[in-house]
C-alpha positions in Angstrom: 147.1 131.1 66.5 150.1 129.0 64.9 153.0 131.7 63.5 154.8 130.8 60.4 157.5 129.1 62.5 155.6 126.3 64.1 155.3 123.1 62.2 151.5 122.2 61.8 151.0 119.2 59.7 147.3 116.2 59.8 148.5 113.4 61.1 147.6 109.6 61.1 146.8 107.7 64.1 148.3 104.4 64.1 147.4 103.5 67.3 145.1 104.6 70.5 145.2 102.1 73.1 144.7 101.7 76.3 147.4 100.5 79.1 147.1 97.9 82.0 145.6 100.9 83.5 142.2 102.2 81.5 143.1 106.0 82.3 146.7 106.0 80.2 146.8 105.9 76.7 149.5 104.9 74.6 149.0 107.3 71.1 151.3 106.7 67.9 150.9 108.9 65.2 152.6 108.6 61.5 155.0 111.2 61.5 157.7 110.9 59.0 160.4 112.9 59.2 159.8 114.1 62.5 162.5 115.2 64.7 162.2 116.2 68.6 164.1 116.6 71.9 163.5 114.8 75.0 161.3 117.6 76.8 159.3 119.3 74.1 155.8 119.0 73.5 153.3 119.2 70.9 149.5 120.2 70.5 147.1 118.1 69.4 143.5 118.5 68.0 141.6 115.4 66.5 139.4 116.5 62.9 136.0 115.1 64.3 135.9 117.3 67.8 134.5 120.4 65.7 133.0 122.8 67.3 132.3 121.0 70.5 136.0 121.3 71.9 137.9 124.3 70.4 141.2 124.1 71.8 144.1 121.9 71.8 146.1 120.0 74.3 149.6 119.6 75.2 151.4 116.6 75.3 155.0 116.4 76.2 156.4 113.7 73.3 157.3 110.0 74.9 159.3 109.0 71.9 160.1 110.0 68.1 161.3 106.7 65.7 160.6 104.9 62.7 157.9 103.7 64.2 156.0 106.9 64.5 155.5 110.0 67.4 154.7 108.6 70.7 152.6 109.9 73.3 151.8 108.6 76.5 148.9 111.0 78.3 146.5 110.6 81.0 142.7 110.9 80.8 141.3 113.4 83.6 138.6 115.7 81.2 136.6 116.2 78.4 139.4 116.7 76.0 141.9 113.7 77.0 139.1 111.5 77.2 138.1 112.2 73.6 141.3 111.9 72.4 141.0 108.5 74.3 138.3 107.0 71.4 140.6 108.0 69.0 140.9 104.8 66.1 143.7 104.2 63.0 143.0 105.8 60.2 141.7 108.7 61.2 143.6 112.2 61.4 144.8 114.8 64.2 146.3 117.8 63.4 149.7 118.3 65.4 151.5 121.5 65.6 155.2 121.2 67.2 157.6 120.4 68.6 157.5 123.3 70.3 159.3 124.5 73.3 162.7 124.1 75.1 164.3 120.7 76.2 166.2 119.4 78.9 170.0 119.8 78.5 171.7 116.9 79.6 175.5 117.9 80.6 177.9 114.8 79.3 180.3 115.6 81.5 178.5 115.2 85.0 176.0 112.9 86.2 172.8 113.6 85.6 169.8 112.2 87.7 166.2 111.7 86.3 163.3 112.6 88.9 160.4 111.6 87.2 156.2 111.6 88.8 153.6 109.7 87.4 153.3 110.4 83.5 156.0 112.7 83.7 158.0 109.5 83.2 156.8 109.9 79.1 159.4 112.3 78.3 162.4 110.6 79.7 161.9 107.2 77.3 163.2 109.3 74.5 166.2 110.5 76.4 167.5 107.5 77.5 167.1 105.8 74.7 169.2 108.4 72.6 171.6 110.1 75.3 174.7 107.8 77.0 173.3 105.8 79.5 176.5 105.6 81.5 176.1 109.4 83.5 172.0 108.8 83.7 169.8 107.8 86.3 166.3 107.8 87.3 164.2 108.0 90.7 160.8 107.3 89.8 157.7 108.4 92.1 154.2 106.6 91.4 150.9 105.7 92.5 149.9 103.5 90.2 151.4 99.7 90.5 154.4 100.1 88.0 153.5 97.7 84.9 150.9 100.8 84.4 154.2 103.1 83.1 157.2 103.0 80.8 159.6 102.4 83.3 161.0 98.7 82.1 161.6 100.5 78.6 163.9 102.8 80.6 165.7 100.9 83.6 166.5 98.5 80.3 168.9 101.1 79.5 169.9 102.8 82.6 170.1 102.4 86.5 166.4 103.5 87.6 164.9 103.2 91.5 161.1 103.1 91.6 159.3 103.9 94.8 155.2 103.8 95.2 153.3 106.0 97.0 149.8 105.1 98.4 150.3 106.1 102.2 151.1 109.7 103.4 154.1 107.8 105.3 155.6 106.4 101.5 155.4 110.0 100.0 157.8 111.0 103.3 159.8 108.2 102.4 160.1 109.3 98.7 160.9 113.1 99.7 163.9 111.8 101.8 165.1 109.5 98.9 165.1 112.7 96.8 166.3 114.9 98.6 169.6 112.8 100.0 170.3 112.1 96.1 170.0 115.7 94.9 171.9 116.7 97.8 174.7 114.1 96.3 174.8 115.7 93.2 175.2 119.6 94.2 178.3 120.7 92.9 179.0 117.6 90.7 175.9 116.8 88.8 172.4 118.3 88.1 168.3 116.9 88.4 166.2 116.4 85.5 162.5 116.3 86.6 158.8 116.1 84.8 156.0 115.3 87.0 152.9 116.5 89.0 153.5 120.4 90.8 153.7 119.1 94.0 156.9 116.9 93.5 158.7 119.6 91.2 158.7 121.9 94.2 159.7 119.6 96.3 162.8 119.2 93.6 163.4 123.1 93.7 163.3 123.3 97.2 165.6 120.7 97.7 168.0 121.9 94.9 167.7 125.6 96.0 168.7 124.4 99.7 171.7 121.9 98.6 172.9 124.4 95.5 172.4 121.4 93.0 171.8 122.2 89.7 168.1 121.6 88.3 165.7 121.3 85.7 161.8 121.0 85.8 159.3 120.8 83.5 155.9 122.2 83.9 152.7 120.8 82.8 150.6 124.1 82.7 147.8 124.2 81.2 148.0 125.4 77.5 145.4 126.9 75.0 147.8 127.3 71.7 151.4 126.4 72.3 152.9 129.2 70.8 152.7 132.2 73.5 149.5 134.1 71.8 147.0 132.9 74.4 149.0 133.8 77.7 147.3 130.5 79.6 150.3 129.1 80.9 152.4 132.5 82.4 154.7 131.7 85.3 156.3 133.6 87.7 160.0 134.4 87.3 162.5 134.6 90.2 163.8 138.4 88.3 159.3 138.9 89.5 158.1 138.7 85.5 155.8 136.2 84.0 156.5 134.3 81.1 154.6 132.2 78.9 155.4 128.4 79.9 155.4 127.5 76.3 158.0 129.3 74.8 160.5 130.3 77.4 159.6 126.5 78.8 158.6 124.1 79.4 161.6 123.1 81.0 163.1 125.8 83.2 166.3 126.2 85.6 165.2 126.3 88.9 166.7 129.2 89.7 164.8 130.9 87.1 160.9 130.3 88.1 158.5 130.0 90.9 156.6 127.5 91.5 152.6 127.4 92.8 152.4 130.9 92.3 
């Protein structure tokens, strides 16, 4: 279900490859006159899948240019790894953006925590926001050529930190949490990555009463709050649908791993 609001347009792929890594995949689509925020998403269904694959799949969008919609996406099923054998020429049809952004406060610093893939939104947001009040941590597993972070530490202070041992993700946790305890009161955290992390980021905001935002990567059948795939719990005890009062929430608003 699409309403009348949500942009749905067939796309061009321009380009499916894969990275240093074979499991992330680099997508450009021809999308003139697009126009996104850093933190929104769209959903994506490829012509040929038919009947075999019904639904579509998030992505949060990397980057929005003259050179086409960016998406940067991890294969781990059936879906993403069809998308994966996707070649130029042929179509997707995209509906989007959808969803809220992150809010980036001008007149504070604000601190990127990033995981993983959840890196892809925050190459659109440094390139277009001031890079003087921005700054990312970045958690990963795989070795760092794999990601987009030299695209972003081109523009703005960035840390990366690799975690292969239990004793590295301890390390990582007391990075974060001393720098988001810096911030409370003067700045705010802006995080995307895998579930695990973000609630380490709203514990560690909660307890040091910095400001926060997170996005979550729930799963998602339409986008557009018809489905009810993606309900989180609220703080006030409700459940909203992740796609359109999210992705990105204050984390004094949701729950997290409920």
């Amino acid at each position: 279900m699409i309403d009348s609001q949500t942009p749905c347009r067939d796309l061009e792929v321009l380009s499916c490859r894969p990275g240093s890594d074979p499991t992330l995949i680099d997508l450009v689509l021809a999308a003139p006159g697009w126009t996104c925020k850093p933190g929104q998403f769209v959903m994506i269904r490829p012509a040929h899948w038919g009947v075999e694959l019904v639904w579509p799949r998030p992505f949060s969008v990397c980057d929005v240019s003259d050179k086409g919609l960016r998406i940067i996406f991890q294969t781990v099923g059936r879906g993403t790894r069809k998308l994966a054998e996707l070649e130029p020429g042929q179509k997707v049809t995209v509906w989007g953006p959808l969803g809220r952004w992150f809010r980036i406060d001008e007149a504070r610093p604000n601190l990127i925590l990033a995981g993983g893939v959840g890196i892809a939104p925050f190459v659109m947001l440094a390139r277009r926001e001031r890079t003087d009040n921005l700054s990312m941590l970045f958690g990963h597993r795989l070795d760092l050529e794999h990601y987009p972070y030299a695209e972003i530490a081109a523009r703005i202070k960035s840390e990366a930190m690799q975690q292969k041992t239990p004793a590295d993700i301890a390390q990582f946790e007391t990075v974060l949490s001393e720098r988001i305890k810096a911030l409370a009161g003067v700045g705010q955290v802006l995080a995307c990555g895998p579930e695990p992390m973000l609630k380490v980021v709203r514990k560690y905001c909660l307890m040091h009463g910095t400001d926060g935002q997170v996005s979550l990567e729930n799963r998602m059948g339409c986008g557009v709050g018809a489905c009810l795939g993606c309900v989180c719990k609220t703080t006030a005890g409700d459940y909203v649908q992740s796609c359109v009062h999210g992705p990105v929430f204050d984390v004094r608003d949701i729950e997290l791993g409920v």
